[in-house]
C-alpha positions in Angstrom: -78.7 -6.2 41.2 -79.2 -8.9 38.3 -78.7 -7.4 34.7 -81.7 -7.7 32.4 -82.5 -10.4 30.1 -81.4 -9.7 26.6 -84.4 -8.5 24.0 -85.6 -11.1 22.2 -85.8 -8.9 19.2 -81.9 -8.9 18.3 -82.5 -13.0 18.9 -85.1 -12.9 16.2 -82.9 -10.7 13.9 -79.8 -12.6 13.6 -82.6 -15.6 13.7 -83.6 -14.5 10.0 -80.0 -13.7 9.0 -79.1 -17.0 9.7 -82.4 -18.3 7.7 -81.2 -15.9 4.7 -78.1 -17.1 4.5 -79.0 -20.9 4.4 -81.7 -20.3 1.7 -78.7 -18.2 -0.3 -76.5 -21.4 0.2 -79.2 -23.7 -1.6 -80.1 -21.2 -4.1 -76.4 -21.4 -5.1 -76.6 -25.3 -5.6 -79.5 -24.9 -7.6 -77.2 -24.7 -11.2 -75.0 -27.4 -10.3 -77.9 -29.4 -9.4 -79.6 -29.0 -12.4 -76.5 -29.8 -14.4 -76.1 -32.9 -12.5 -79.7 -33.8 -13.5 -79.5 -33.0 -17.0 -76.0 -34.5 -17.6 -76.0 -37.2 -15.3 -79.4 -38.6 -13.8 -81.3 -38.7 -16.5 -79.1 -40.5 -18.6 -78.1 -42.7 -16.1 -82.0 -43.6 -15.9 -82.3 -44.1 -19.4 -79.6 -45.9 -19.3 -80.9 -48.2 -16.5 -84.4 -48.5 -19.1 -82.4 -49.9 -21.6 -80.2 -52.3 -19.7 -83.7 -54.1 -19.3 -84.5 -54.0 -23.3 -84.9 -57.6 -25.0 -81.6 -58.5 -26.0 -83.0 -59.9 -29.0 -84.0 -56.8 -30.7 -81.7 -55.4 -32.9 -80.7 -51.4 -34.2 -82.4 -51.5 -37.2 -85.8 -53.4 -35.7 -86.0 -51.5 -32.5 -86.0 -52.8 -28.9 -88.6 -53.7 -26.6 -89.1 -53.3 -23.0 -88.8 -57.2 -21.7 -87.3 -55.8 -18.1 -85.2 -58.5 -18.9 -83.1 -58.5 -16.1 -81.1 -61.7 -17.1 -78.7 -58.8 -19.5 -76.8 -58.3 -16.5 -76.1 -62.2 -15.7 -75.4 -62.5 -19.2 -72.8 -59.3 -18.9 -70.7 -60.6 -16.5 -70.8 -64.3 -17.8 -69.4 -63.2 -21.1 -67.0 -60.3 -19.9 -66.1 -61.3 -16.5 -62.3 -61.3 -17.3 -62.8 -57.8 -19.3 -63.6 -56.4 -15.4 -60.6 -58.4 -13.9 -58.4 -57.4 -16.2 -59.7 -53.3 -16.5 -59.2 -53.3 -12.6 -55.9 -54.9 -12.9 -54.6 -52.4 -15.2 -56.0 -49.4 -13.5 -54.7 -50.5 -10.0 -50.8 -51.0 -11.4 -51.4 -47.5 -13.0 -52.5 -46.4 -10.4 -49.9 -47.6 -8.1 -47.1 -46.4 -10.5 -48.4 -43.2 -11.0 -48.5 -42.5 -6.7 -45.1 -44.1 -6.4 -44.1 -41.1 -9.5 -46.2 -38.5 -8.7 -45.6 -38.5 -4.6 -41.7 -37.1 -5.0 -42.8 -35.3 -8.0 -45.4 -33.5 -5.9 -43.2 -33.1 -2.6 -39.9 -31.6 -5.0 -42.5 -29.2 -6.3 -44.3 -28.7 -3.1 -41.0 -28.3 -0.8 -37.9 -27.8 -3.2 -39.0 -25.6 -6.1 -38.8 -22.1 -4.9 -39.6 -19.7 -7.6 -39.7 -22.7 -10.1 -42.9 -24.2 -8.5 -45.1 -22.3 -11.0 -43.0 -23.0 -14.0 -43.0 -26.9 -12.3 -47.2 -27.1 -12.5 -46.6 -25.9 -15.9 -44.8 -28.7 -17.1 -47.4 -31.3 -14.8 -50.2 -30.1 -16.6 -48.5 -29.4 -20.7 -50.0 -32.7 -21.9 -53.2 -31.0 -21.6 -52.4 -29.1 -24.4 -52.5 -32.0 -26.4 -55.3 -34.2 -27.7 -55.4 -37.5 -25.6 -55.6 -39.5 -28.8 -52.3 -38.0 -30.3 -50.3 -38.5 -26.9 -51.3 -42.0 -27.1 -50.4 -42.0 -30.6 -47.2 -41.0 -29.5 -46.6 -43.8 -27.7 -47.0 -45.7 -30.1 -44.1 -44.6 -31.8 -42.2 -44.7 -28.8 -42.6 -47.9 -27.7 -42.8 -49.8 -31.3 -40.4 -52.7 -32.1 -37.8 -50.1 -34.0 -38.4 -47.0 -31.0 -35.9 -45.6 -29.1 -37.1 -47.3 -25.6 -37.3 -51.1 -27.5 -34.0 -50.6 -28.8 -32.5 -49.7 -25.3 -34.0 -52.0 -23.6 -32.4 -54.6 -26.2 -29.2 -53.4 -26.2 -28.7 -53.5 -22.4 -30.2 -57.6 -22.8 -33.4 -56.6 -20.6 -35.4 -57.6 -23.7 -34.7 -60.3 -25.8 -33.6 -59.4 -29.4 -37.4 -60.5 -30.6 -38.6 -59.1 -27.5 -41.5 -55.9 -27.9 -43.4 -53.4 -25.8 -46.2 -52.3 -28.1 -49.1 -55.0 -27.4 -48.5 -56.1 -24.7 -49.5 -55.5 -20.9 -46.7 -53.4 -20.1 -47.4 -50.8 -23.3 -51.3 -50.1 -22.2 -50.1 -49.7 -18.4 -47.2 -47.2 -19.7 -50.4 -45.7 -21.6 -52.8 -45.0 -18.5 -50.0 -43.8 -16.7 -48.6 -41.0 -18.6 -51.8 -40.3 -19.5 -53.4 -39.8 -16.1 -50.4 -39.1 -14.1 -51.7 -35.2 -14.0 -54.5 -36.1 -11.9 -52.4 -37.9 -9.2 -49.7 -34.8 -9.2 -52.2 -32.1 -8.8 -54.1 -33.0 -5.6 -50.7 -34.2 -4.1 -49.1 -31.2 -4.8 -52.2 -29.1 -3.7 -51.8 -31.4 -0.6 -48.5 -31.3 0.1 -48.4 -27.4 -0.4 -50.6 -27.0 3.0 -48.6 -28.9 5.1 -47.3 -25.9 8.0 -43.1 -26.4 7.4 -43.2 -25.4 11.3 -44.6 -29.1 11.2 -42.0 -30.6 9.4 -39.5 -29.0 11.3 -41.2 -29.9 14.8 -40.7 -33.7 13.4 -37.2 -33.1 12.7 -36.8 -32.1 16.2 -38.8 -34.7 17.7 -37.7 -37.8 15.4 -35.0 -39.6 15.1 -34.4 -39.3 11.0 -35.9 -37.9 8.6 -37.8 -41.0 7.4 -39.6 -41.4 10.5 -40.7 -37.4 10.0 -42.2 -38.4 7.1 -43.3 -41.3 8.2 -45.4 -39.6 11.3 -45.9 -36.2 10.0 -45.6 -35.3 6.5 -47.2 -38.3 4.7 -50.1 -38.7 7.3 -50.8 -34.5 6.4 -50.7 -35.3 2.9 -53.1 -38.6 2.6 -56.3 -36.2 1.9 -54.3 -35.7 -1.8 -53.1 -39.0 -1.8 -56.9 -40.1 -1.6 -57.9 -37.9 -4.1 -55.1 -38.5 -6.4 -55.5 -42.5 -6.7 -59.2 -41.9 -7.1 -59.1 -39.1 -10.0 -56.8 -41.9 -11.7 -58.3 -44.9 -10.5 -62.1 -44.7 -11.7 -61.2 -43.0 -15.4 -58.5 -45.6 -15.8 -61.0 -48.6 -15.1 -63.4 -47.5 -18.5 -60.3 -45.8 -20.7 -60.5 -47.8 -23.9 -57.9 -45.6 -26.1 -55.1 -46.7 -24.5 -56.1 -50.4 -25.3 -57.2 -49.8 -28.5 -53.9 -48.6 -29.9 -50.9 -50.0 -27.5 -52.4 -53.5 -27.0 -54.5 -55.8 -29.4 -57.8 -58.1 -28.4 -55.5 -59.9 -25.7 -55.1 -56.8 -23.8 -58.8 -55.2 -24.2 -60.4 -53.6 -21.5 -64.1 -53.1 -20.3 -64.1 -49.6 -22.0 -63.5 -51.6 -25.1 -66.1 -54.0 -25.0 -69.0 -51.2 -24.3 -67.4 -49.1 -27.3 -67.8 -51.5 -29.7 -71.3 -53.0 -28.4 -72.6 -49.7 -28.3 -71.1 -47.8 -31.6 -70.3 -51.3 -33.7 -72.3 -54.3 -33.4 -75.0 -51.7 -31.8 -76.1 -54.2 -28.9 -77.8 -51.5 -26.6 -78.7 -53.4 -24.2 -75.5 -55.6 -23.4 -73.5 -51.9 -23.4 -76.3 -50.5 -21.2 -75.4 -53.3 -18.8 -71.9 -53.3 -18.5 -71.8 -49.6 -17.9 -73.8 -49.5 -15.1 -72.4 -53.0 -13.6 -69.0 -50.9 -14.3 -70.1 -48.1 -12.3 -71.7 -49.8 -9.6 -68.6 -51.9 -8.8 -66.3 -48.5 -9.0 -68.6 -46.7 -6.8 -68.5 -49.5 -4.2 -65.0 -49.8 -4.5 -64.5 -46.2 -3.8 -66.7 -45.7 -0.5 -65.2 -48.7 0.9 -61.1 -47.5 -0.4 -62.5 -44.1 1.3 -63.5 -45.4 4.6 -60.3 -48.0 4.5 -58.6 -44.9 4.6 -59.7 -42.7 6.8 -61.0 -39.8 4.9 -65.2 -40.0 4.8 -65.3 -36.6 4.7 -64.3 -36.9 1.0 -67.3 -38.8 0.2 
């Protein structure tokens, strides 16, 4: 004999549970979403309105709505090589600070042992500091007469009239030590999931150890690697501190250009347009680095 159908009234129940618990879900979203709109959206939208002012208003005049559209031809005509050379920067940081952080990360990760805690306290100590007086630092570090100049001179890498502060190589040294955190952290928090049953399945299964890592360990870890270059990456390309004070005019970046349109010669709309040409370039950038590598779930 066939057992009966099942009541459709425990159907209907866990039916509503089900609708509860997706309406609780969006509630909770509700005060990040509102943040997002206060903080973000509708300046970015103002933002966008004033990209579009005529650029030949001026701060003390006012600005009119022209929709002028031209500000953004006229923005990369005049800055083209500020964008080349931001992105230039920020990638070589960003390279160096993966190619630090990575066995910085793993040591912590796999190798600490009760020191891994005392480790991420070190990672993240600069924090503790303003930004502006650890670049300041570096200033002192790398000037003609600083410990790392001198070295450098003495073991004939640099010439005796040779320098490091403003130049390339200082505002680089810059972004990386000051952004190096973010590329630790989410390779550590990476690395630190990897199953060590894994590891030692690859050891088993691999000829050396390299190839483990090669197969097993760094493909387990790419999420963080992802996340890593991206939390240096995008705040590297419209940092204008580290420019300011370890390089001069020859070594300026985007970031610098929109600081001083926007809080010195006050040209609203020219800053206006080369934030939002800065950002649209970064975002695309990033969906197409995330989908080059494999992670669209990070989008």
């Amino acid at each position: 004999m066939s057992a009966a159908p099942p009541s459709p009234a425990p159907r209907a129940a866990v039916d509503g549970e089900t609708s509860r618990r997706r309406g609780l879900g969006w509630l909770l979203l509700v005060p990040g979403m509102l943040w997002l709109a206060v903080f973000f959206l509708f300046p970015t939208i103002q933002l966008f309105f004033t990209s579009l002012y005529d650029p030949s208003g001026s701060y003390e005049q006012g600005y009119t709505m022209t929709w002028h559209v031209m500000n953004y031809v006229d923005a990369v005509t005049d800055t083209w090589n500020l964008f080349v050379r931001s992105f230039a920067y920020a990638g070589i940081a960003t390279v160096v600070c993966l190619a630090l952080s990575y066995p910085l990360a793993y040591a912590i990760a796999f190798k600490a042992g009760r020191w891994k805690n005392f480790l991420l306290v070190l990672v993240i100590a600069p924090f503790f500091t303003s930004f502006l007086l650890r670049t300041l630092a570096w200033r002192t570090i790398l000037s003609d007469q600083g410990p790392v100049t001198s070295f450098l001179q003495t073991i004939a890498v640099l010439p005796d009239d040779g320098r490091l502060l403003a130049t390339p190589v200082a505002v680089i040294a810059g972004l990386v030590y000051n952004f190096m955190p973010f590329m630790t952290l989410p390779l550590y928090a990476s690395l630190d999931k990897v199953d060590h049953r894994l590891i030692e399945a690859a050891g088993d299964l691999y000829s050396s150890p390299i190839a483990g890592f090669r197969r097993v360990t760094f493909p387990l870890s790419l999420p963080g690697v992802v996340s890593g270059t991206l939390l240096t990456f995008i705040p590297a390309c419209g940092d204008y501190i580290n420019a300011e004070l370890l390089g001069t005019p020859k070594q300026y970046m985007v970031g610098n250009r929109i600081q001083s349109a926007f809080l010195t010669e006050h040209n609203y709309p020219l800053a206006a347009s080369l934030s939002l040409i800065l950002m649209a370039v970064v975002v695309v950038m990033v969906v197409l680095y995330i989908r080059r590598a494999g992670t669209e779930d990070l989008v």
